[in-house]
C-alpha positions in Angstrom: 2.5 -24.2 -13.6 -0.8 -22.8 -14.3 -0.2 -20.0 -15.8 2.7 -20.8 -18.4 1.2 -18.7 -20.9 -0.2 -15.4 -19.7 1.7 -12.3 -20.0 1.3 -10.1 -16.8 2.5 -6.3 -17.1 3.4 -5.4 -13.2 3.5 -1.7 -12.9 6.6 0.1 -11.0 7.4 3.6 -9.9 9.5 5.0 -6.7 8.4 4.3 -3.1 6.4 1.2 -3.9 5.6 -1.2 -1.1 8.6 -3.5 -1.3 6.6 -6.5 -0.4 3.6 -5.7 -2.5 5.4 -5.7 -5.8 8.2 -8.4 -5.0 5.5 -11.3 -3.4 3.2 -11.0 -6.9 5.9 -10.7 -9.3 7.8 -14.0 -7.8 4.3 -16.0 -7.2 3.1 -15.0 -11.0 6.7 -16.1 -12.3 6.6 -19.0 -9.9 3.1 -20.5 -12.1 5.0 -19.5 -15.1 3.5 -16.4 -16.4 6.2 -13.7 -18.2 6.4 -10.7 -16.3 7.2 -7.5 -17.8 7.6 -4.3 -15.5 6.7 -1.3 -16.6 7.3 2.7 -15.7 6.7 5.9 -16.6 10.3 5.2 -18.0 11.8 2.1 -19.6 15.4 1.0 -17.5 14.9 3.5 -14.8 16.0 1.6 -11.3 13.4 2.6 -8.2 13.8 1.8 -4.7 10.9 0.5 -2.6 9.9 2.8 0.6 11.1 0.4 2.9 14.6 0.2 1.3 14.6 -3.2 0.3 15.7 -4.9 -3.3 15.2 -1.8 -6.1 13.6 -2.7 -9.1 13.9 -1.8 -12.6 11.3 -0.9 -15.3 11.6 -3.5 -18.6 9.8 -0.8 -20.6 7.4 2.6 -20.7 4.2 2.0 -20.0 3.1 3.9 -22.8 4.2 1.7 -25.3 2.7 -1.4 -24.0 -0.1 -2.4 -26.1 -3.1 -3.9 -23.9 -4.0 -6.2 -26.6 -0.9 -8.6 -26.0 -1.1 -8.8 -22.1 -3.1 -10.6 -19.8 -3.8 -8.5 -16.5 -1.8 -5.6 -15.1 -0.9 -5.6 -11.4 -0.7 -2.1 -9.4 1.4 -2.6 -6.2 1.0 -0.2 -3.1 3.1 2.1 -1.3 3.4 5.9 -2.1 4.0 4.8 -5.9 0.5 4.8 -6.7 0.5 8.6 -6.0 3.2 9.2 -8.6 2.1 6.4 -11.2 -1.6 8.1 -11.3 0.3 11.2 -12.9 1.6 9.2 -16.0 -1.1 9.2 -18.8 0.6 6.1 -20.1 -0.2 4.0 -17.5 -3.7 5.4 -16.7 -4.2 4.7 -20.4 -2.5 1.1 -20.1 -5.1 0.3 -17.0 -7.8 1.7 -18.4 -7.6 -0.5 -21.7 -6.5 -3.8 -20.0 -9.6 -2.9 -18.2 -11.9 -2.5 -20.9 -10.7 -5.6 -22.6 -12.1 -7.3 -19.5 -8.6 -8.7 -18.6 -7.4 -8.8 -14.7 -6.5 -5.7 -13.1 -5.0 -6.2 -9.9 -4.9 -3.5 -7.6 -3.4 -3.5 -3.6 -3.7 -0.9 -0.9 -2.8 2.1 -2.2 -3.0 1.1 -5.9 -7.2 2.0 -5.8 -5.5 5.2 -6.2 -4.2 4.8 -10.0 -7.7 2.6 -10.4 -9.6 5.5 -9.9 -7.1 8.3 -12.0 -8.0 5.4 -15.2 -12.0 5.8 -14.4 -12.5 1.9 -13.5 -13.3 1.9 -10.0 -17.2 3.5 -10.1 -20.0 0.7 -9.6 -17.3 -2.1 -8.1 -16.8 -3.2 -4.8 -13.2 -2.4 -3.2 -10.7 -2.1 -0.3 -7.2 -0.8 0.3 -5.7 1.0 2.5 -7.7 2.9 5.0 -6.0 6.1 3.7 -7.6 5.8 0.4 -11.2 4.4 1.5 -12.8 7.8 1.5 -11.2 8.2 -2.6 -12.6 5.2 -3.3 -16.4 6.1 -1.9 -16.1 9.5 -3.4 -14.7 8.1 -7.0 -17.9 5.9 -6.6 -16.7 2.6 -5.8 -18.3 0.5 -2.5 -15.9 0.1 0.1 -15.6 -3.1 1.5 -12.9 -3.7 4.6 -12.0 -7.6 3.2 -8.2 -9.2 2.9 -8.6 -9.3 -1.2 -11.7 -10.5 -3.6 -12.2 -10.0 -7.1 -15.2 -7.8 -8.4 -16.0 -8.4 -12.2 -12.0 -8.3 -13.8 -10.5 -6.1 -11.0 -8.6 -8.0 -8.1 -8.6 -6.1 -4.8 -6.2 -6.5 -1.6 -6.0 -4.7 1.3 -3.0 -3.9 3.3 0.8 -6.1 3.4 -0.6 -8.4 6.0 -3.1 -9.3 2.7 -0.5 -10.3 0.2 -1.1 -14.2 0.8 -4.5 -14.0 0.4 -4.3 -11.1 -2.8 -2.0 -13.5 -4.6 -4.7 -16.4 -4.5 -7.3 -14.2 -5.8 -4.8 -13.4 -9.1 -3.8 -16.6 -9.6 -7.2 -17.7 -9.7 -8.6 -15.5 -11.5 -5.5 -15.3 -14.0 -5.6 -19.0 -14.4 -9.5 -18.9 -15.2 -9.3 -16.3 -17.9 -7.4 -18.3 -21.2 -4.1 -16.2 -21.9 -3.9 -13.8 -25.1 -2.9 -15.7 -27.9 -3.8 -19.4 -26.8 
């Protein structure tokens, strides 16, 4: 377990993509990392857009101090749109950000990446439907399964998620973990 003592904040709001926040919580708790997910409000249940397994929130994203996490993972889906809205978790990216930690970000999640001010200067993908956000918020689009571009971890689309995962884990397990 590579990752035994890195604490990973995975970011949750109605309509995410089932698969895009269940695959990275499961692999990240699978190499022994604490996850802790996070919403606009702490115990609310969501439901995924494709009606799978809900989730619910361990805590409000506004009290999570960036200084005792790791990386922060944004999943896709239509939740992006809504989580972009919350200054708590724009505030919560933006500092895990600016502390040089991972933030992981997958298909629609550029979204949220771009409402916290981190995506200008970086290479990224996502979902086709926010490429042209992403060129105009001044990031350079790049149509690749997932990379990692100075401490931001990119993946594309569902099909991805494989790929998206490896790019975390590796770049989680290169960075030593808060506290160690």
């Amino acid at each position: 377990m590579k990752l035994t003592n890195h604490h990973v904040v995975v970011l949750l709001e109605e309509a995410f993509e089932d698969l895009e926040f269940w695959v990275p919580v499961m692999r990240l708790q699978e190499e022994g990392a604490r996850v802790t997910v996070v919403s606009p409000e702490a115990g609310a249940t969501y439901h995924g857009k494709n009606g799978g397994l809900p989730a619910t929130s361990d805590g409000d994203a506004s009290v999570v101090d960036a200084d005792e996490i790791d990386a922060v993972v944004v999943p896709g889906g239509w939740a992006p749109d809504k989580m972009r809205r919350y200054e708590g978790i724009t505030n919560l990216v933006r500092d895990v950000y600016k502390q040089d930690k991972i933030v992981a970000m997958i298909c629609h999640a550029g979204l949220v990446g771009i409402s916290a001010g981190i995506v200008e200067g970086h290479r990224a993908t996502g979902s086709l439907g926010i490429k042209d956000d992403l060129i105009n918020a001044g990031a350079t689009w790049v149509d690749e399964p997932a990379f990692k571009d100075g401490n931001i971890v990119w993946g594309r689309v569902v099909a991805d998620i494989p790929d998206f995962c490896r790019e975390l884990m590796t770049a989680l397990a290169a960075k030593p973990a808060v506290g160690s």
